[in-house]
MISETI-59378 format. One record per residue (C-alpha): residue number from 1; residue in three letters; z, x, y. Coordinates in steps of 0.2 Angstrom, whole numbers. Example, Ala and Ser with C-alpha at 12.3 -4.5 7.8 and 13.67 -1.06 7.14 Angstrom:
REM MISETI-59378
{resi:1	resn:ALA	pz:39	px:62	py:-22}
{resi:2	resn:SER	pz:36	px:68	py:-5}
REM end
This chain:
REM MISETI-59378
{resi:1	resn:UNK	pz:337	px:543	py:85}
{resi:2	resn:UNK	pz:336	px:544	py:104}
{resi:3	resn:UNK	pz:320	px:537	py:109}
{resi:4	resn:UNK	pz:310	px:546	py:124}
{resi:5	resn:UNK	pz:315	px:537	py:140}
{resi:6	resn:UNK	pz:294	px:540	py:145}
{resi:7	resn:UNK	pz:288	px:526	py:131}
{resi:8	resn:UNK	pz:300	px:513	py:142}
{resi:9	resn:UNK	pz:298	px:520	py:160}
{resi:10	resn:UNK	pz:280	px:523	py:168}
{resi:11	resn:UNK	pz:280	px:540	py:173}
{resi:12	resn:UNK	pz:274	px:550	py:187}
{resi:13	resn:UNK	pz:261	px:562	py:180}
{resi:14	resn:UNK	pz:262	px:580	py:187}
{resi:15	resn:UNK	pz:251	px:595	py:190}
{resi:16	resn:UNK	pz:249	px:604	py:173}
{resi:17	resn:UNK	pz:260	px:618	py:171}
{resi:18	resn:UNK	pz:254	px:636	py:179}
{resi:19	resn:UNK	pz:251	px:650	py:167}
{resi:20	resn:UNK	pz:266	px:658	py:162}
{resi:21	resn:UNK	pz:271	px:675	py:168}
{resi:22	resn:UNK	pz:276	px:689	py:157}
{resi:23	resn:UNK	pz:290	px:701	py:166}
{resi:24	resn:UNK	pz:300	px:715	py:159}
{resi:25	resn:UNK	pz:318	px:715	py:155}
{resi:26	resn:UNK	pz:331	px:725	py:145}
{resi:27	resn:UNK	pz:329	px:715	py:131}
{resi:28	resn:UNK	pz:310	px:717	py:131}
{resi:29	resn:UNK	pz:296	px:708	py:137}
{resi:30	resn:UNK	pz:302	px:689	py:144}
{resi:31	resn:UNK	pz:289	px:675	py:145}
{resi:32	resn:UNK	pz:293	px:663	py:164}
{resi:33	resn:UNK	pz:286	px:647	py:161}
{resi:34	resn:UNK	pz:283	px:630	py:172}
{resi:35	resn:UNK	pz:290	px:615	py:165}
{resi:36	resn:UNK	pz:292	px:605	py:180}
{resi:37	resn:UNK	pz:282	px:607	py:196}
{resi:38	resn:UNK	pz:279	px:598	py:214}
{resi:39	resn:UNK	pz:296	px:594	py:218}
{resi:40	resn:UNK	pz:301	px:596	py:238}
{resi:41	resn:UNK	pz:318	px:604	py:240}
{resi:42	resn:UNK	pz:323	px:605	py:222}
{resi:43	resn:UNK	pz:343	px:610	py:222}
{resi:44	resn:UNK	pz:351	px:606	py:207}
{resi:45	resn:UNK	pz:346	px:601	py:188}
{resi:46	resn:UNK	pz:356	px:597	py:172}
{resi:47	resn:UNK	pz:351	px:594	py:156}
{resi:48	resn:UNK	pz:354	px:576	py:147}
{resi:49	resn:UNK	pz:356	px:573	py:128}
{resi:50	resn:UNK	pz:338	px:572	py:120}
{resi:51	resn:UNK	pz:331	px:585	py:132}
{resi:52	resn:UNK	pz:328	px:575	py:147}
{resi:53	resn:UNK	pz:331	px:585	py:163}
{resi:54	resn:UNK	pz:339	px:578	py:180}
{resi:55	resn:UNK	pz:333	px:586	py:196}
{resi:56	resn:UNK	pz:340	px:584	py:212}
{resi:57	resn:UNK	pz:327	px:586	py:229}
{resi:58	resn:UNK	pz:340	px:590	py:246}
{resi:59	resn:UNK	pz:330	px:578	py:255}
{resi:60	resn:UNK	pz:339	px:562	py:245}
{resi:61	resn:UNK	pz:329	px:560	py:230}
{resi:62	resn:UNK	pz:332	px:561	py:211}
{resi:63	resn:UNK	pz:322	px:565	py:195}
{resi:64	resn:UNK	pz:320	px:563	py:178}
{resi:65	resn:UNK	pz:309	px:573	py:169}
{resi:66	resn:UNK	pz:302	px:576	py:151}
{resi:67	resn:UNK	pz:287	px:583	py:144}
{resi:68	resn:UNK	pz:281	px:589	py:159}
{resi:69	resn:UNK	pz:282	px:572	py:167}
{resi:70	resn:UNK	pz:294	px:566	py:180}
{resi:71	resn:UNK	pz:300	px:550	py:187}
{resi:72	resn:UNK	pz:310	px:545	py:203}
{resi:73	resn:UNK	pz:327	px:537	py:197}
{resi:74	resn:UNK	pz:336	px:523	py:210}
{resi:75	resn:UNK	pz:352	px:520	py:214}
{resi:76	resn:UNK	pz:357	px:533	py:225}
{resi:77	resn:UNK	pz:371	px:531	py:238}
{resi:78	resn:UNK	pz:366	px:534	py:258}
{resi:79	resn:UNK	pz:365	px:552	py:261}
{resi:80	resn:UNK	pz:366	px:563	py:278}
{resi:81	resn:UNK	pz:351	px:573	py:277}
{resi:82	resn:UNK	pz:355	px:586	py:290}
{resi:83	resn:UNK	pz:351	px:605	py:289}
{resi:84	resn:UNK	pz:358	px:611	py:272}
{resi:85	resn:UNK	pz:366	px:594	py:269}
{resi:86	resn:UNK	pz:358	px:581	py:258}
{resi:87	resn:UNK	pz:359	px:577	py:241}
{resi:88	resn:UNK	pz:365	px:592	py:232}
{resi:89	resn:UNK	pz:374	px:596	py:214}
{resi:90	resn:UNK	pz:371	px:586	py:198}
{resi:91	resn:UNK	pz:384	px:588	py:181}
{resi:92	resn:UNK	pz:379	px:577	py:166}
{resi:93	resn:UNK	pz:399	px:577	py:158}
{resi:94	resn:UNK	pz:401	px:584	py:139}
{resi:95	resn:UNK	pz:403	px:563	py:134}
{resi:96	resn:UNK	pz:387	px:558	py:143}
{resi:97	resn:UNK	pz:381	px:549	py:126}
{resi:98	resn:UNK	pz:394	px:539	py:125}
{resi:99	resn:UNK	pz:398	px:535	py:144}
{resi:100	resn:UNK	pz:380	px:537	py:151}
{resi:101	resn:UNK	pz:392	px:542	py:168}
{resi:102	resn:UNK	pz:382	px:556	py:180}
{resi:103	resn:UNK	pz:392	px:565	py:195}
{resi:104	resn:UNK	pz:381	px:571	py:209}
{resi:105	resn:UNK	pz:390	px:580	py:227}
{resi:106	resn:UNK	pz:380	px:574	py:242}
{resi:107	resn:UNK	pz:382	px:574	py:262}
{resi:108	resn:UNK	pz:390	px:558	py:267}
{resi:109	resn:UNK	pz:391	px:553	py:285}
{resi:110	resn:UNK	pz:408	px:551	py:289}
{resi:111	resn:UNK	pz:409	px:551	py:310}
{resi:112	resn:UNK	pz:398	px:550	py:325}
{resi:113	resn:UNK	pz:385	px:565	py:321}
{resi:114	resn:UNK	pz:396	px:573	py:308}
{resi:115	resn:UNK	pz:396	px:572	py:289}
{resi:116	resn:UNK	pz:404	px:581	py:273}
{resi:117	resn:UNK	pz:404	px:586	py:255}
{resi:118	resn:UNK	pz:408	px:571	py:245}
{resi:119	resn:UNK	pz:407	px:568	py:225}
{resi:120	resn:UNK	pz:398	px:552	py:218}
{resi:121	resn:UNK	pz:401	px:546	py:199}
{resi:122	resn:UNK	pz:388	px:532	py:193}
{resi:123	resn:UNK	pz:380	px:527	py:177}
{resi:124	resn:UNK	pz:365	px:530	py:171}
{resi:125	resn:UNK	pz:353	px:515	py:164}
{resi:126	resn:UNK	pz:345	px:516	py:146}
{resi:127	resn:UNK	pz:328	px:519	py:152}
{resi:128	resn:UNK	pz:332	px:532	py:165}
{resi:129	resn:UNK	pz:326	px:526	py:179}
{resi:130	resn:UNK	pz:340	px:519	py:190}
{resi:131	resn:UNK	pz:358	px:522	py:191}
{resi:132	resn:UNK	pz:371	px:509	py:192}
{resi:133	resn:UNK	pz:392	px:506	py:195}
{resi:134	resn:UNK	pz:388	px:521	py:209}
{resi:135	resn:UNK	pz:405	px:526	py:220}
{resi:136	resn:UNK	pz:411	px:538	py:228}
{resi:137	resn:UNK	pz:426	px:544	py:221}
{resi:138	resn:UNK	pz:428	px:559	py:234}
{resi:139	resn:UNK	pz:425	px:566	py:252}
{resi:140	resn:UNK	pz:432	px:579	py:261}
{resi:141	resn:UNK	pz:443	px:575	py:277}
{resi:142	resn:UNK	pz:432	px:568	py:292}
{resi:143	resn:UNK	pz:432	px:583	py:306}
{resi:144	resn:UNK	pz:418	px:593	py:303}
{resi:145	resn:UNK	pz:399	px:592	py:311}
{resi:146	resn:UNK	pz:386	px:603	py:310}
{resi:147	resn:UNK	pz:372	px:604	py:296}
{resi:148	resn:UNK	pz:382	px:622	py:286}
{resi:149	resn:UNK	pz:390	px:627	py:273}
{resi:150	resn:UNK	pz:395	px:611	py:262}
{resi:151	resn:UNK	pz:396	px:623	py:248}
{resi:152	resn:UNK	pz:394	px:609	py:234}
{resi:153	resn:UNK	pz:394	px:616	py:216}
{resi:154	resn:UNK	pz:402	px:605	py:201}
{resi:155	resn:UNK	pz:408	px:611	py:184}
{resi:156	resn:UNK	pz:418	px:600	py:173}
{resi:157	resn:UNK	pz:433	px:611	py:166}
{resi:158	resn:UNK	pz:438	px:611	py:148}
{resi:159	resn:UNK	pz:450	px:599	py:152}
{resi:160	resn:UNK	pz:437	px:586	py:158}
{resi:161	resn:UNK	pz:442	px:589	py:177}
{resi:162	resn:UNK	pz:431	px:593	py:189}
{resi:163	resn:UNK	pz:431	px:607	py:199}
{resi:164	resn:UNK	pz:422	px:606	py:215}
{resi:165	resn:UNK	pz:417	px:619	py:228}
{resi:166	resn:UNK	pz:419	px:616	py:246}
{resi:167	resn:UNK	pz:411	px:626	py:261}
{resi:168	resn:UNK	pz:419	px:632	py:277}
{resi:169	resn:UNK	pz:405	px:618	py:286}
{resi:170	resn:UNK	pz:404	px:632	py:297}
{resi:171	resn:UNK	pz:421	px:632	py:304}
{resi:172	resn:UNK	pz:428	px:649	py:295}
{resi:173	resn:UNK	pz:446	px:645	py:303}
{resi:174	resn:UNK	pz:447	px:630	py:290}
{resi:175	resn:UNK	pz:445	px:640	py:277}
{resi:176	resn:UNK	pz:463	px:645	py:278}
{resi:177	resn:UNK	pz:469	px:629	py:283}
{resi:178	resn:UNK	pz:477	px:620	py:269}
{resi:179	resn:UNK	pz:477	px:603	py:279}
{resi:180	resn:UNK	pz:458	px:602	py:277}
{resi:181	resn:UNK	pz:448	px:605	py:262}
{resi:182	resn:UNK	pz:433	px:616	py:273}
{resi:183	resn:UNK	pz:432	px:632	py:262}
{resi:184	resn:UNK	pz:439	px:627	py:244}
{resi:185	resn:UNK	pz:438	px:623	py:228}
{resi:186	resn:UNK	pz:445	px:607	py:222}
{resi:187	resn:UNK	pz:449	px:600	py:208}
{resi:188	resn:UNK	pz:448	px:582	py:203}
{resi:189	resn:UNK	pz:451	px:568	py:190}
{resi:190	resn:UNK	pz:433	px:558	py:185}
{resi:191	resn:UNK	pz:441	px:544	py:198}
{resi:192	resn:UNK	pz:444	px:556	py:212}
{resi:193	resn:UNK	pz:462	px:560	py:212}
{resi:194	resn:UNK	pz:471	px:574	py:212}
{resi:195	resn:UNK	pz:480	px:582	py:196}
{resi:196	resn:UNK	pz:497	px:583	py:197}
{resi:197	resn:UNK	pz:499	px:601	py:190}
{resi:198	resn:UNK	pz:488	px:606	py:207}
{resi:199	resn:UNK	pz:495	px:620	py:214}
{resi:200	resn:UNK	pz:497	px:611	py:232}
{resi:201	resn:UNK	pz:505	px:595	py:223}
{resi:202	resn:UNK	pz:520	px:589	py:233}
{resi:203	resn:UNK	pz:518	px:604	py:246}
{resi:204	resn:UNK	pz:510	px:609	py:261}
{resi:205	resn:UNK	pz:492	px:608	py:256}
{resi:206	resn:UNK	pz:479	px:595	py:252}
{resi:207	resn:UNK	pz:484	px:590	py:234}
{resi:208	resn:UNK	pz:465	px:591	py:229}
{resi:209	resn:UNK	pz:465	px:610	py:235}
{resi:210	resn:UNK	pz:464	px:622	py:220}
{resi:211	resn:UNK	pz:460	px:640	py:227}
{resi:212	resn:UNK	pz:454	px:643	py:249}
{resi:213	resn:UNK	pz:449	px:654	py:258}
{resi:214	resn:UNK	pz:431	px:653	py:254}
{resi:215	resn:UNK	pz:417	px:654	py:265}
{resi:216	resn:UNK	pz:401	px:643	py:255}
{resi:217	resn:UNK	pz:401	px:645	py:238}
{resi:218	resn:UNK	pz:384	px:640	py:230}
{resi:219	resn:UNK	pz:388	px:644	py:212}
{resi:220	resn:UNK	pz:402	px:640	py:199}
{resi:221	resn:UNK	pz:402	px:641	py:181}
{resi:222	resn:UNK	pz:414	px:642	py:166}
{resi:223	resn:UNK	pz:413	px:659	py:156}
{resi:224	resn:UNK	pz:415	px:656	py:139}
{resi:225	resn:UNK	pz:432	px:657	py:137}
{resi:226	resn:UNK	pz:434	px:641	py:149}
{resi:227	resn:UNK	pz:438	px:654	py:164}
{resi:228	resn:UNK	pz:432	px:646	py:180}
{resi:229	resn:UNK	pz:421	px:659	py:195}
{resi:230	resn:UNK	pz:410	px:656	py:210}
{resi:231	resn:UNK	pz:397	px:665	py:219}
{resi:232	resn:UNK	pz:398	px:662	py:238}
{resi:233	resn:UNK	pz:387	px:669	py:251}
{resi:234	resn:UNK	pz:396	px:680	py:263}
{resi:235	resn:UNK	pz:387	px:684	py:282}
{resi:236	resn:UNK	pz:378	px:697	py:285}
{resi:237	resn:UNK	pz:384	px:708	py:269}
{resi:238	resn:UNK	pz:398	px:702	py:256}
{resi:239	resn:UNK	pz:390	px:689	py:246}
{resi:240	resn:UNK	pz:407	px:689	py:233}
{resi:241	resn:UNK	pz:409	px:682	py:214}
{resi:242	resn:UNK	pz:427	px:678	py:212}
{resi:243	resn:UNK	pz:438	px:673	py:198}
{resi:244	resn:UNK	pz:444	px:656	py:203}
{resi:245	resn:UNK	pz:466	px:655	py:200}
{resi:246	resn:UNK	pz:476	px:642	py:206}
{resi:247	resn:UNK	pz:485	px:644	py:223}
{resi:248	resn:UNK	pz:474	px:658	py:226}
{resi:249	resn:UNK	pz:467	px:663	py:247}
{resi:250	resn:UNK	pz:451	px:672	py:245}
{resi:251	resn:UNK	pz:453	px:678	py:262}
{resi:252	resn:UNK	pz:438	px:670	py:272}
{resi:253	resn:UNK	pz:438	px:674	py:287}
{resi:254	resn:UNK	pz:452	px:686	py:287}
{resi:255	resn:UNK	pz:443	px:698	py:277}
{resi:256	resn:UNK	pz:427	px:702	py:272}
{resi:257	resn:UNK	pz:415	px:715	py:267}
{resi:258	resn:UNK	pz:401	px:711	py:280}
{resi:259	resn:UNK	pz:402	px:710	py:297}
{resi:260	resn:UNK	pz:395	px:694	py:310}
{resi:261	resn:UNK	pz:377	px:691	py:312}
{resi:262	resn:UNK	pz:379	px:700	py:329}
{resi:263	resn:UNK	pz:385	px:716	py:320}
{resi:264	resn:UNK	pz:403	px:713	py:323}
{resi:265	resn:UNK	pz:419	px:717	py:313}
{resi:266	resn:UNK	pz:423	px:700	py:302}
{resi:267	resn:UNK	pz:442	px:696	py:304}
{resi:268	resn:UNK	pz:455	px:711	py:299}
{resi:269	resn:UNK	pz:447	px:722	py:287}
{resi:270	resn:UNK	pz:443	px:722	py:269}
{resi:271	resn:UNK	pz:459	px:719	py:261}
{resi:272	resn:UNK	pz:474	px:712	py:265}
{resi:273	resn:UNK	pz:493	px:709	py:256}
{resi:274	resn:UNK	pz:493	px:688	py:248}
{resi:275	resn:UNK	pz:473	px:690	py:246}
{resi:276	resn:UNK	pz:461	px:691	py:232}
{resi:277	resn:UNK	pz:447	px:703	py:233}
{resi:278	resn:UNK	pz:429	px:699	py:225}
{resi:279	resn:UNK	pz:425	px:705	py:207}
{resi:280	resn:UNK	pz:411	px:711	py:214}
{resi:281	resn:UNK	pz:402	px:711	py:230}
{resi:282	resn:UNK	pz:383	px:712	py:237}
{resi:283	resn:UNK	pz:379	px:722	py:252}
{resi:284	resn:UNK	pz:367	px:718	py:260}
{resi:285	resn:UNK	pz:369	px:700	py:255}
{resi:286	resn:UNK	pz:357	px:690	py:241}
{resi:287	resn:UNK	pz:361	px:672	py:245}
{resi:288	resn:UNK	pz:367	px:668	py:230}
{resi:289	resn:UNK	pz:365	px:650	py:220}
{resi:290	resn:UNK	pz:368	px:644	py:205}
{resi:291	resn:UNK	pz:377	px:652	py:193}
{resi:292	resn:UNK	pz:377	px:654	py:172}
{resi:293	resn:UNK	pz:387	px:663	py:160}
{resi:294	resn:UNK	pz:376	px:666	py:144}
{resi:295	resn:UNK	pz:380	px:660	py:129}
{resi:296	resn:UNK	pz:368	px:657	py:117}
{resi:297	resn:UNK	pz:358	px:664	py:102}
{resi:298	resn:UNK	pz:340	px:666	py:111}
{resi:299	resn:UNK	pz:343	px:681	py:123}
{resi:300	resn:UNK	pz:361	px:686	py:112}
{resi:301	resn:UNK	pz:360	px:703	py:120}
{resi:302	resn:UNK	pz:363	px:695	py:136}
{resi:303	resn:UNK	pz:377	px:684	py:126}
{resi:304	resn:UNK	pz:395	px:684	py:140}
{resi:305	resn:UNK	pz:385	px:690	py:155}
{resi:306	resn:UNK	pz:383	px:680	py:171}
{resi:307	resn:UNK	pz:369	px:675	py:181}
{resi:308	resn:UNK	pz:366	px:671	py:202}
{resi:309	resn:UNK	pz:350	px:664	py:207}
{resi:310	resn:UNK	pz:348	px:677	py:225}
{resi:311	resn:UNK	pz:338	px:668	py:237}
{resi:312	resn:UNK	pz:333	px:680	py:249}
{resi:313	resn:UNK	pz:329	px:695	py:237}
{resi:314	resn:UNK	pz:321	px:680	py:225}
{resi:315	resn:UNK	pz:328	px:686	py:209}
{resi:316	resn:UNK	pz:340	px:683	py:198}
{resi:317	resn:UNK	pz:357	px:693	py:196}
{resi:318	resn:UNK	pz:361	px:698	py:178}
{resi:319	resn:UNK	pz:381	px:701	py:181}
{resi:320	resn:UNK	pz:389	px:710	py:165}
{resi:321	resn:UNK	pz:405	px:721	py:161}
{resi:322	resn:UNK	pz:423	px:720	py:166}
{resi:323	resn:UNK	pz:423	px:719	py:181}
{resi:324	resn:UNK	pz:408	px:709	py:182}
{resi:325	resn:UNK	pz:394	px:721	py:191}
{resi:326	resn:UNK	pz:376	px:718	py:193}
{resi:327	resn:UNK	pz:366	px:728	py:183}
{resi:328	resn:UNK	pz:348	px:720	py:182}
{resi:329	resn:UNK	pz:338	px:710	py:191}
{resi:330	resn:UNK	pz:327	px:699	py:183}
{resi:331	resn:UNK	pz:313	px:696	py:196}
{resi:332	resn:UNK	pz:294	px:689	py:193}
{resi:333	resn:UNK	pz:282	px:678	py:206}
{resi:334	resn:UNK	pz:292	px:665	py:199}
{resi:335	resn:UNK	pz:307	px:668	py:205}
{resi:336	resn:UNK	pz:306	px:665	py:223}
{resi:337	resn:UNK	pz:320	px:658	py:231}
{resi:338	resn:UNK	pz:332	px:654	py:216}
{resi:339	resn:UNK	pz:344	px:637	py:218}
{resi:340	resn:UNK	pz:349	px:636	py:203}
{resi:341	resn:UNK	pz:351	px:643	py:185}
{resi:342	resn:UNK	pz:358	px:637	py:168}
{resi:343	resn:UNK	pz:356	px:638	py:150}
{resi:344	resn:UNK	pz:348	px:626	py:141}
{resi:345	resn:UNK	pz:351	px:616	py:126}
{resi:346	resn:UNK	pz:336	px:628	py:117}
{resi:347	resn:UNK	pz:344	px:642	py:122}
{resi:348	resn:UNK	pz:334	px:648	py:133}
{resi:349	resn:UNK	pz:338	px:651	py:153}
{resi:350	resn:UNK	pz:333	px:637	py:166}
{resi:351	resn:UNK	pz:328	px:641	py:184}
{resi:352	resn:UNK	pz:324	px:632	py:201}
{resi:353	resn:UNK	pz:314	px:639	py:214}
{resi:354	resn:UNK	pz:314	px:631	py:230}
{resi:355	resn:UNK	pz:299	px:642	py:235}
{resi:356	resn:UNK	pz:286	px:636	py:221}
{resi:357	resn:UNK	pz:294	px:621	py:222}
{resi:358	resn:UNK	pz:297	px:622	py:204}
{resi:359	resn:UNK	pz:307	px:621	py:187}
{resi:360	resn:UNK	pz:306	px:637	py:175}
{resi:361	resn:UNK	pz:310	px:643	py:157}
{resi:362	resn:UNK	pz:313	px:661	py:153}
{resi:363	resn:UNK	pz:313	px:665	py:134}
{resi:364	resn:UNK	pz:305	px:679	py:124}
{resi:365	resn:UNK	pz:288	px:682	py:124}
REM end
């Protein structure tokens, strides 16, 4: 049997979790819980065999936590903390037990006041609290600055690739410029290289890209048939969730369904000949983050629907149907600001705030 990782590792004892908040839902009354609080930033988590967590805090720090305890884990590479750059996504892969190997995306300096998203695969020590072998198997082409839009989910494909997204780094014209990776999803081996049944192989494109023309893409998830999506913040209006197909142009900046800050027409339109068009579309925006498909035996009414973490109408997005369409929001004190969201190994669903600054269970009450 796994032994804890907190009778090896001195931990760092937290506040005891707040009361936990009863809301309404569809599926009847759902009890919001505390399991992990005072963390600074918190972006990402993923769940490791045996029921520790790991946490990722933007400003460069990790954690593992269990039992309502958490300690800081070492081992990090040097990360750019600039605007929403900094140490981002975490994926624990299906054959952690066997590997210990962790993949974390990050901002990684790259030129004179510039930086970009970068993947880094390292392993994981028995007691948790440090991580070795660390490299960085992946950065995006050097040319971007600015602290926006590094996009920077991770989802391991059924294949055991990884798929990766990229944002625009606020340059929307990269987005469609298959000689840089702004504005993509890539997809990569575990040593950072590029499949070779990518769609962009031995053509015009990056061979890493998979699928362009996106603007920042905050969520990714596989549904349960191994289907890739992502949920990508829009500007003002147009927050999308697409269904990710090789080769595919998304359209940012052509088209779009909001407009510019400033009120003023996005690019050519909403639709145009050789581009997809979202499954479904917010307006106004949500800031969406994080994103789950549902498959479990806890909330099984829910079972095949998708969730988005909305950080700027701090709930979270139940998407079901086909086409996927919001129909609930699932919305307490809790959930204010919502990074991320995932299913748990108990079945219930897993949230960050970055507002409380903490880490929630939903299950029935």
């Amino acid at each position: 049997m796994r032994h804890s990782i907190f009778t090896i590792i001195a931990p760092v004892v937290l506040a005891f979790p707040a009361v936990a908040e009863t809301i309404e839902s569809s599926i009847g009354p759902l009890e919001i819980s505390a399991q992990v609080e005072g963390l600074q930033t918190p972006w990402a988590f993923d769940f490791l065999p045996g029921g520790a967590i790991l946490i990722t805090e933007r400003e460069g720090r990790l954690w593992i936590a269990e039992n309502g305890q958490k300690t800081e884990v070492s081992g990090l590479p040097k990360i750019k903390v600039d605007g929403q750059g900094g140490l981002l996504d975490v994926m624990v892969p299906r054959d952690f037990a066997e590997t210990r190997e962790v993949f974390f995306t990050y901002a990684k300096s790259q030129w004179i006041r510039g930086s970009g998203t970068a993947v880094y695969r390292a392993t994981l020590s028995e007691d948790g609290t440090r991580l070795t072998n660390g490299e960085t198997i992946f950065e995006i082409k050097r040319g971007t600055g600015g602290g926006y839009h590094f996009g920077s989910r991770l989802v391991e494909a059924r294949d055991g690739t990884l798929f990766v997204t990229i944002g625009d780094r606020g340059n929307g014209d990269l987005a469609q410029d298959l000689s840089m990776h702004n504005g993509s999803v890539v997809r990569i081996t575990r040593d950072g290289e590029a499949p070779g049944d990518n769609p962009f192989v031995g053509g015009d494109g990056l061979a890493e890209i998979y699928s362009y023309g996106h603007r920042n893409p905050q969520g990714a998830a596989l549904d349960p048939s191994g289907q890739l999506w992502v949920a990508e913040h829009g500007a003002q209006g147009g927050d999308e969730v697409n269904r990710i197909e090789a080769g595919v142009n998304y359209g940012w900046p052509v088209i779009s369904y909001g407009v510019n800050y400033n009120g003023t027409k996005i690019g050519e339109g909403t639709a145009k000949d050789g581009m997809a068009q979202p499954v479904h579309y917010w307006d106004p925006s949500i800031a969406p983050s994080g994103m789950a498909f549902y498959d479990g035996d806890l909330l099984g009414d829910w079972r095949g629907d998708a969730f988005v973490g909305s950080l700027k109408f701090d709930y979270i997005s139940r998407l079901s149907g086909d086409p996927l369409t919001e129909v609930e929001q699932i919305k307490g004190e809790a959930t204010a600001r919502v990074r991320d969201v995932a299913q748990g190994p108990d079945g219930a669903l897993w949230f960050l705030s970055v507002l409380n600054d903490a880490l929630y269970r939903i299950a029935p009450q």
